[in-house]
PAKOL-645911 format. One record per residue: residue in three letters; x, y, z of N, C-alpha, C in turn. Coordinates in steps of 0.001 Angstrom, whole numbers, padded with zeros to 6 digits, always signed. Example, Ala and Ser with C-alpha at 12.3 -4.5 7.8 and 13.67 -1.06 7.14 Angstrom:
2
ALA+013190-005690+007800+012300-004500+007800+013200-003300+007800 SER+012850-002250+007080+013670-001060+007140+012900+000030+007870 
END
This chain:
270
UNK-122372-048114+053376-122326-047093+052337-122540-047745+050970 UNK-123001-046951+050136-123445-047477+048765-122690-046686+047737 UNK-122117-047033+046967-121653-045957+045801-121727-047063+044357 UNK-122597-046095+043680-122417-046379+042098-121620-045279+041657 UNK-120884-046090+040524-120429-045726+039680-120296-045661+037841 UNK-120931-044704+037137-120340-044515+035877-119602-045145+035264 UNK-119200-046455+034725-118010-047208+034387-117136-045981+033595 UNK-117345-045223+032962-116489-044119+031899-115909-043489+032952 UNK-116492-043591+034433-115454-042627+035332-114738-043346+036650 UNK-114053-044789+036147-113741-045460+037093-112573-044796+037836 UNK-111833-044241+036981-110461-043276+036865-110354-042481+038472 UNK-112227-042179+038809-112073-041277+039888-112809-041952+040696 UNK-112447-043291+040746-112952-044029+042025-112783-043740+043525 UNK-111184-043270+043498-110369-043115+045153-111408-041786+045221 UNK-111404-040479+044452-112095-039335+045248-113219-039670+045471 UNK-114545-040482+045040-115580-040581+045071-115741-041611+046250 UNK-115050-042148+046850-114973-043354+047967-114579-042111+048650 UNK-113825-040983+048554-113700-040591+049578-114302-039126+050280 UNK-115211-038932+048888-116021-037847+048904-116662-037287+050653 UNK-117237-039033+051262-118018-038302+052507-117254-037602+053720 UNK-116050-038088+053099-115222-037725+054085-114460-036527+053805 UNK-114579-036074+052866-113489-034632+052589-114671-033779+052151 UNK-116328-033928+052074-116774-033113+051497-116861-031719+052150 UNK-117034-031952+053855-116951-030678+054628-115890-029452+054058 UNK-114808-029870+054552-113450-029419+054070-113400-029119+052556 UNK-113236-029431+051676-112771-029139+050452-113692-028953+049365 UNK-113363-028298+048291-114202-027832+047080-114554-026803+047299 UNK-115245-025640+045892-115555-024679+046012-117328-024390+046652 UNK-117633-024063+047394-119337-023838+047501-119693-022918+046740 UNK-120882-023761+045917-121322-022240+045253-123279-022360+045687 UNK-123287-022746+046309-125194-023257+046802-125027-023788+048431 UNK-125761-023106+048965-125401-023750+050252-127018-023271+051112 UNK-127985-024342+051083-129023-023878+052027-129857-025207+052178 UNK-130876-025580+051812-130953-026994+052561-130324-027786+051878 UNK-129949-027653+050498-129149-028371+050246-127506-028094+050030 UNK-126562-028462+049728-125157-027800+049578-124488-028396+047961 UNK-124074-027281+046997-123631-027501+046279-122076-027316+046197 UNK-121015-028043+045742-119669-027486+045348-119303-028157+044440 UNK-117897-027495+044349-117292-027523+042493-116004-028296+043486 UNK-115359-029493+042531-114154-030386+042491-113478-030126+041006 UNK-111919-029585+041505-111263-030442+040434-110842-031486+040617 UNK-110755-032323+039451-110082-033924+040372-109569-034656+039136 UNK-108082-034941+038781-108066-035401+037574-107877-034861+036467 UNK-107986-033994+035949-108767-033120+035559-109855-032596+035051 UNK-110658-033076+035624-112132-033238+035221-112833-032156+036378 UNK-113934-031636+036036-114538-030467+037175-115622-031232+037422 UNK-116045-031677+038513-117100-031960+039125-118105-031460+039815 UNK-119257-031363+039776-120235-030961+040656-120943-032014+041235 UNK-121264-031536+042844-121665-033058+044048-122699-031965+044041 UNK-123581-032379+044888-124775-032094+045577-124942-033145+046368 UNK-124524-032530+048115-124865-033432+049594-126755-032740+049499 UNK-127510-033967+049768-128715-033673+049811-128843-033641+051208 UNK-129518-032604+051738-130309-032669+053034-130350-034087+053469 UNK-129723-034639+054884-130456-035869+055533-131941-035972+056079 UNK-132996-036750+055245-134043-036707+055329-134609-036585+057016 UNK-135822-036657+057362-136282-036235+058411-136764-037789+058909 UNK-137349-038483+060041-137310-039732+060430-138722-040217+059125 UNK-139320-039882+058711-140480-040431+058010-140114-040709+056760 UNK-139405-039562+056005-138788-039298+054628-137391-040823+054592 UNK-137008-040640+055951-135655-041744+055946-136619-043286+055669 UNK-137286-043269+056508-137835-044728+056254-138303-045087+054672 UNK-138677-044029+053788-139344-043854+052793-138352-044293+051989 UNK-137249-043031+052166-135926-043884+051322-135388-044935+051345 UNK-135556-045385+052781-134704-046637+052718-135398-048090+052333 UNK-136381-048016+052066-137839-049131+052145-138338-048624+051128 UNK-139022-047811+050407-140029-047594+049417-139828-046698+047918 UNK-138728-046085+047910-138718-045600+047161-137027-044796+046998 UNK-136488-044838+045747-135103-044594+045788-134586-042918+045882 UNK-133390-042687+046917-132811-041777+047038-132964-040359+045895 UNK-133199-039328+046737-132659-037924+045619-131477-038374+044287 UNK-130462-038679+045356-129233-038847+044835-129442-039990+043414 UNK-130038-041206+043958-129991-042173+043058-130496-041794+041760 UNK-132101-040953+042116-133008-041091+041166-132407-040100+040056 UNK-131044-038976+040525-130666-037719+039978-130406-038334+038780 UNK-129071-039253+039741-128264-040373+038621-128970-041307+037680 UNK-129824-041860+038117-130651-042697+037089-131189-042040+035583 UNK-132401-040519+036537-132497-040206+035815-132060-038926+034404 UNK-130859-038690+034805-129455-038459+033712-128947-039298+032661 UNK-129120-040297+033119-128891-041502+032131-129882-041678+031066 UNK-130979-041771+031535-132342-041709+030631-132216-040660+029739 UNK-132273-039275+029995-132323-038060+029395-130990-038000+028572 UNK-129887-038865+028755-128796-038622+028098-129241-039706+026740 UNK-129644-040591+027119-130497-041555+026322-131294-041346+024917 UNK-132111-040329+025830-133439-039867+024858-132952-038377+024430 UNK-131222-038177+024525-130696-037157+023730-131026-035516+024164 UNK-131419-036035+025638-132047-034553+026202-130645-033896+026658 UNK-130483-032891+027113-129093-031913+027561-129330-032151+029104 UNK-127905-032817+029656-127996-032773+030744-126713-032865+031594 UNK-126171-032563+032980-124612-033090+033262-124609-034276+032976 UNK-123910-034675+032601-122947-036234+032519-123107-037127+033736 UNK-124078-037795+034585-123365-038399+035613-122312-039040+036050 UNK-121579-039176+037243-120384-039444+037343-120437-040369+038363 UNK-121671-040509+039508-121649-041201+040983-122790-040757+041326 UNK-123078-041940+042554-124227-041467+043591-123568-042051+045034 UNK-123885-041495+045816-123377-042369+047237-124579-042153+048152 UNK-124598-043353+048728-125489-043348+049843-125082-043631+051077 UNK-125215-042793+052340-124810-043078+053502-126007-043737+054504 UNK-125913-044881+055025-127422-045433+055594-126454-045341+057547 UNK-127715-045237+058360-127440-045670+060018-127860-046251+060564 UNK-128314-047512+060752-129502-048548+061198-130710-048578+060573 UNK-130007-048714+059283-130637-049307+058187-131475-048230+057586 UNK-130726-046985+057913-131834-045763+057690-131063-044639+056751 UNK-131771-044223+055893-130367-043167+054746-130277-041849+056083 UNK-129376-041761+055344-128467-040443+056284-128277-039631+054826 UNK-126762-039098+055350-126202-038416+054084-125807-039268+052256 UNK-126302-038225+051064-126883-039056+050161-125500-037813+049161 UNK-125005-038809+048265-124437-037375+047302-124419-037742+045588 UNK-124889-036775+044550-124919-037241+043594-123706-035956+042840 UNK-122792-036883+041994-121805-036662+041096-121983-036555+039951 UNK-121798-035108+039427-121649-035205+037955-120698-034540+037063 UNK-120701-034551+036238-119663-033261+035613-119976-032034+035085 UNK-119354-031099+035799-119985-029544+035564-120233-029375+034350 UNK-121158-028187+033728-121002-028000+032568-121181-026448+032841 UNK-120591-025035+032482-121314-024396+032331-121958-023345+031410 UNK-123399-022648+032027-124100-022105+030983-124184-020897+031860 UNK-123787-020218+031095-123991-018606+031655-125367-017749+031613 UNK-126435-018265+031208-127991-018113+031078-128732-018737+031821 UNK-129882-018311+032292-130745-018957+033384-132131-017955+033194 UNK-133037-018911+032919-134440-018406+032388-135342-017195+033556 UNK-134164-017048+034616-134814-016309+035742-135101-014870+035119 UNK-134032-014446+034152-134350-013527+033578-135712-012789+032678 UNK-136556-013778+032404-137259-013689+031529-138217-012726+033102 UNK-138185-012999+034116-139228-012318+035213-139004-010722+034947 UNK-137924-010421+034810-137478-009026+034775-137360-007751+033196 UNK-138112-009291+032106-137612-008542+030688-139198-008440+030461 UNK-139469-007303+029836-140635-007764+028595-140159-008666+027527 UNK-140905-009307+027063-141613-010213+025700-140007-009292+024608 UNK-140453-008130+023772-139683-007353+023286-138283-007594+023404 UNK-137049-008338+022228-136011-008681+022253-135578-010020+022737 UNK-136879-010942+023120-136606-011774+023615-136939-013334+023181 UNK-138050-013002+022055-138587-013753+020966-137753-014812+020702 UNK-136719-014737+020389-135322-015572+019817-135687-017059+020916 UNK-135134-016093+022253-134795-017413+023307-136086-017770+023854 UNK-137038-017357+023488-138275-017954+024124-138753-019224+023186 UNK-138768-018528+021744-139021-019993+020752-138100-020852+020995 UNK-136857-020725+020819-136319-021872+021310-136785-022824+022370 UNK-136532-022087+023707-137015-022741+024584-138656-023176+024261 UNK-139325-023080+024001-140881-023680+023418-140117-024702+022587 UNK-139410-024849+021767-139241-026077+021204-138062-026522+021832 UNK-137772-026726+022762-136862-027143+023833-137686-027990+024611 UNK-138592-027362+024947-139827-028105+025671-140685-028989+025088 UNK-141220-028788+023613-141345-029788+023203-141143-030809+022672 UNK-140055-030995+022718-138773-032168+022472-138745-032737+023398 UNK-138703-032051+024894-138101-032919+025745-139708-033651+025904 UNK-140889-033420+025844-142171-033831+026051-142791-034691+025336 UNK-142334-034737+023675-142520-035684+022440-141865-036696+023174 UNK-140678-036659+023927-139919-037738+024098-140458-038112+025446 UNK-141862-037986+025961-141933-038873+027140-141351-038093+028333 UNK-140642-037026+028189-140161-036552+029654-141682-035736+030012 UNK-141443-035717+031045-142364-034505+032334-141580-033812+033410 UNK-140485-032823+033397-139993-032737+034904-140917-031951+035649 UNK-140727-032283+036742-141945-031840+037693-141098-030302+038413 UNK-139900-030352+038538-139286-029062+038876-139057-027955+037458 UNK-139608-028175+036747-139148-027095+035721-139650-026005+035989 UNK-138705-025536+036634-138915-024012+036765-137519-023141+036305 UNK-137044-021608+036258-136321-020930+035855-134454-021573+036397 UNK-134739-021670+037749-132920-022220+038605-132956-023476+037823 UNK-133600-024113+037137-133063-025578+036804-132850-025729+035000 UNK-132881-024106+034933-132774-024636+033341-132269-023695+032787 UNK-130566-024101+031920-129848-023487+031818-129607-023143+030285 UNK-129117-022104+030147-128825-022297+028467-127521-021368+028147 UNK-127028-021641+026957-126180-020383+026418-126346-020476+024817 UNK-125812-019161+024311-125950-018976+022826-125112-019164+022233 UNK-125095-020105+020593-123963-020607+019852-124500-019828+018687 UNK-124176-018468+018272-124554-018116+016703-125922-017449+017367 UNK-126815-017881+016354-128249-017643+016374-129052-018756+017498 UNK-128473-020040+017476-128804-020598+018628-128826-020993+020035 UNK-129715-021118+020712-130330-021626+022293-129518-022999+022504 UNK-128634-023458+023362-128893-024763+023980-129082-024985+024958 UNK-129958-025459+025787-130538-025650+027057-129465-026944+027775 UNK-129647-026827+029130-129383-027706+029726-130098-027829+031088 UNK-130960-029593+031526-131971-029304+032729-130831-029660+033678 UNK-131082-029094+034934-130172-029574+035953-131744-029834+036875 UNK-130916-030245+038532-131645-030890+039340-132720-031677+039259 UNK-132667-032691+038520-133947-033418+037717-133982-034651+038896 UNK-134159-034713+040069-134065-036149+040637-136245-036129+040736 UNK-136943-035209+040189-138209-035347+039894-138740-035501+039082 UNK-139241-036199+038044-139639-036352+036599-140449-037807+037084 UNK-141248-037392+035571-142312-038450+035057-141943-038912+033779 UNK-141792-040283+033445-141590-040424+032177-143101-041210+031736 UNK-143302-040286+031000-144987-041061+030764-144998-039889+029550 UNK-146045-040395+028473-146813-039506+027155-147451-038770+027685 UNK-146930-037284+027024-147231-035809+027573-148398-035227+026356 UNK-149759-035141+026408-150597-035033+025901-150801-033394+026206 UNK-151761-032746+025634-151987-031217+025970-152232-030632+027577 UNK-153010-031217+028149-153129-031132+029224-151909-031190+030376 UNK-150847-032202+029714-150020-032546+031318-149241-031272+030288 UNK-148485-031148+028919-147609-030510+028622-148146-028728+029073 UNK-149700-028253+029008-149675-027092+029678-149398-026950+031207 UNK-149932-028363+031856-149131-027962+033350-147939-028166+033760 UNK-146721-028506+032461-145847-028435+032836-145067-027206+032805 UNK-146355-026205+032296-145584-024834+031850-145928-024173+033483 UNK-146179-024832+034508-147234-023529+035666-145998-022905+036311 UNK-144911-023630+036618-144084-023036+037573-143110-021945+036289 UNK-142686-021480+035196-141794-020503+035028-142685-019129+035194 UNK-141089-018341+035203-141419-016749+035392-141636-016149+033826 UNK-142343-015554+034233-142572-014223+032948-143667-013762+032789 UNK-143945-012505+032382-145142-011685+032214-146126-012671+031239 UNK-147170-012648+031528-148003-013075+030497-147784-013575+029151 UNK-147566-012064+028691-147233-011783+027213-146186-012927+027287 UNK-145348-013314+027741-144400-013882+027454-144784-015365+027309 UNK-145503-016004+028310-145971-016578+029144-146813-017724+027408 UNK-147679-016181+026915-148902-017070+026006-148216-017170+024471 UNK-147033-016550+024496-146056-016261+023326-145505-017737+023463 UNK-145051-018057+024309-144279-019545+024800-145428-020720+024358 UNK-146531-020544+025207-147617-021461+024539-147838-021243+023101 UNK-147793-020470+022590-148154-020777+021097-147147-021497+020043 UNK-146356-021142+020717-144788-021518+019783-144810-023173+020024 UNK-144815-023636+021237-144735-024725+021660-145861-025732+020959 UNK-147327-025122+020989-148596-025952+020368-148117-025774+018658 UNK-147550-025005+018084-147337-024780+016862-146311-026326+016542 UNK-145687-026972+017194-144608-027948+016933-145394-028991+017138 UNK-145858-028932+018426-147194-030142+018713-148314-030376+017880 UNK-148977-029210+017150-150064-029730+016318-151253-029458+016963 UNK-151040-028712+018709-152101-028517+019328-152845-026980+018764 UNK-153695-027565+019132-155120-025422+019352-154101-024554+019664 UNK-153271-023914+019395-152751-022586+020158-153889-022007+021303 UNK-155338-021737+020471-155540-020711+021409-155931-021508+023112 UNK-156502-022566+021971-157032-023513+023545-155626-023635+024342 UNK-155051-024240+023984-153443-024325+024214-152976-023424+025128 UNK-152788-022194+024836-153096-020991+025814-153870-020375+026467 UNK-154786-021064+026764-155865-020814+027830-155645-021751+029067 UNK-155171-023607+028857-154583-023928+029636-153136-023853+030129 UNK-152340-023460+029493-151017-022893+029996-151422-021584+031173 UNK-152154-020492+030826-152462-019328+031759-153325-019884+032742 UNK-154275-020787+032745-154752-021206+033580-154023-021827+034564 UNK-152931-022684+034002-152157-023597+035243-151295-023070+035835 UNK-150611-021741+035096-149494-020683+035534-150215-020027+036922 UNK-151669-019552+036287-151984-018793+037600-152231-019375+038778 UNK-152209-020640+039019-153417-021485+039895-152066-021739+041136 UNK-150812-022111+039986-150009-022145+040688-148828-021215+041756 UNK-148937-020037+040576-148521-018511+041212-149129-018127+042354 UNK-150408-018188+042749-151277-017730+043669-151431-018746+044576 UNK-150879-019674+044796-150586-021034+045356-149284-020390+046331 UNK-148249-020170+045288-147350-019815+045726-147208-018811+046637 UNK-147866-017708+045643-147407-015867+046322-148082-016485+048214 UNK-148940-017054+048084-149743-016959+049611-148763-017493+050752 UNK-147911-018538+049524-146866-018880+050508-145854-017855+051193 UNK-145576-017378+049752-144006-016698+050079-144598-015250+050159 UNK-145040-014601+051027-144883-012986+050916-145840-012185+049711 UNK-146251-013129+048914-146931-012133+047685-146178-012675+046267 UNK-145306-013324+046178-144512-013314+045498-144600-014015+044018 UNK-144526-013052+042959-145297-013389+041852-144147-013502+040467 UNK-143897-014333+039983-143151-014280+038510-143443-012923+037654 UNK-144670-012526+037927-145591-011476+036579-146497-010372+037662 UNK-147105-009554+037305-147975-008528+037916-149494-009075+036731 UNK-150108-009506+037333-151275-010186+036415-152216-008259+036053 UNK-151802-007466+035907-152412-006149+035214-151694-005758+033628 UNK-152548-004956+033130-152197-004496+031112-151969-003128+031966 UNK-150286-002824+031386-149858-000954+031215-149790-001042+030454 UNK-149819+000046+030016-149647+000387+028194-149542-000588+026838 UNK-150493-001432+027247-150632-002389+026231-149753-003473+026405 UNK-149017-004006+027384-148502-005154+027529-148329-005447+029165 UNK-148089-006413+029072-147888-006990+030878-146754-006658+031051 UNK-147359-006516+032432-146112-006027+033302-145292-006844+034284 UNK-144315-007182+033981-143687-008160+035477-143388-007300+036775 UNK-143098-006491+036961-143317-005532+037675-142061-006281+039103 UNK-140593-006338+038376-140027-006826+039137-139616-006524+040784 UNK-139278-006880+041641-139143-006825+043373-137928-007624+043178 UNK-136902-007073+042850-135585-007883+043233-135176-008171+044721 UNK-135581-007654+045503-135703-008094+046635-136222-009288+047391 UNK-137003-009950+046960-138162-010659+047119-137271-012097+046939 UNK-137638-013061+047531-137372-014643+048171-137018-015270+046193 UNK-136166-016117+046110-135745-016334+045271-136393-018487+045075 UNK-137525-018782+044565-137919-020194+044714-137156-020836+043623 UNK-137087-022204+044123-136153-023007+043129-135059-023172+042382 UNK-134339-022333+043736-132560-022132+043195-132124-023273+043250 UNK-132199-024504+042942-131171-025549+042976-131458-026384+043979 UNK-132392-026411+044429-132622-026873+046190-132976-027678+046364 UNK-134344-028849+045335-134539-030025+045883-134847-031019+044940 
END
């Protein structure tokens, strides 16, 4: 077994040594599908673990030989982003469980934070009243992108926010995917392909965002809609049809044309 630790959280060494063993049993679940999320008090400090899926025999060799754990990379890369002043949980631990020399069960520790906002909403609102938290988030995004980040999961479940006054503060969760490399126009519009929202919303976000950058707006928003769609229709074929937006003009604005019913992608999961 492998466990790092946080030196600021040596305090909760005994629960975190003993995490693999009480995780079945104890804590609150609040995520539970390939991967499993729960809430710890401990100390008094609130914790959030995430047991990652035990990889499959190809993925195990990968981890254990070529390239580092979900768990590790969560933790690593939290540290970075806490670094470069981005909003993120606190890490607290990573543990690795190996079986003949092969990862098994993997868990990464951090400290809860929470935000009662989640950008999933924007699928279900028009543009109208919503201006506020969208600029923000456009310059949320380009902060985190001036600074070299890329997450490759940014989508709506991983990015959290709540309101102080007049202001947005974001927070990314599940980040064990990112690029840290200079985000030029091109990678920063495809980092816009995976969120939800109608169009309108969609090219409102691109402009705000190229306005901080110094980029073309309009060009700017021609590749943002371009990479949104390529990827939506990527998707819908997967899942049932299933679309962030209704790509048609009613009455002069787009329509998201919500299906609350419909498969929910990138709740927290990988």
């Amino acid at each position: 077994m492998k466990i790092i630790i946080n030196q600021e959280y040596n305090h909760l060494k005994t629960f975190i040594e003993a995490l693999p063993f009480i995780f079945e049993k104890e804590g609150e679940v609040i995520y539970k599908k390939r991967n499993e999320i729960k809430v710890f008090d401990v100390e008094g400090e609130k914790l959030i673990v995430k047991s990652f899926k035990i990889p499959h025999f190809f993925n195990g060799i990968i981890y254990s030989c070529l390239r580092p754990s979900k768990a590790e990379r969560s933790y690593k890369y939290a540290l970075t982003l806490i670094e470069r002043k981005i909003n993120t949980s606190v890490p607290v631990a990573y543990i690795e469980e190996h079986q003949s020399g092969m990862l098994a069960a993997s868990y990464y520790i951090s400290i809860y934070k929470k935000y009662p906002g989640i950008l999933r909403e924007l699928r279900y609102a028009p543009l109208e009243g919503k201006e506020a938290l969208v600029s923000a988030f456009a310059r949320f995004t380009a902060d985190i992108h001036q600074k070299e980040v890329l997450p490759l999961d940014y989508s709506p479940g991983n990015i959290l926010y709540r309101q102080v006054g007049q202001d947005f503060i974001f927070c990314l969760i599940d980040i064990n995917r990112m690029r840290f490399v200079p985000v030029d126009m091109e990678l920063g519009a495809y980092g816009f392909r995976r969120l939800w929202g109608n169009e309108e919303t969609i090219a409102f976000m691109a402009h705000e965002y190229a306005k901080i950058r110094n980029f073309n707006e309009n060009r700017f928003e021609k590749l943002v809609i371009k990479y949104h769609r390529i990827f939506w229709e990527k998707y819908s074929k997967r899942h049932e049809g299933f679309q962030p937006y209704e790509n048609k003009k009613r009455g002069g604005r787009w329509d998201s044309n919500p299906r609350p019913s419909e498969p929910q992608p990138d709740a927290l999961t990988d």
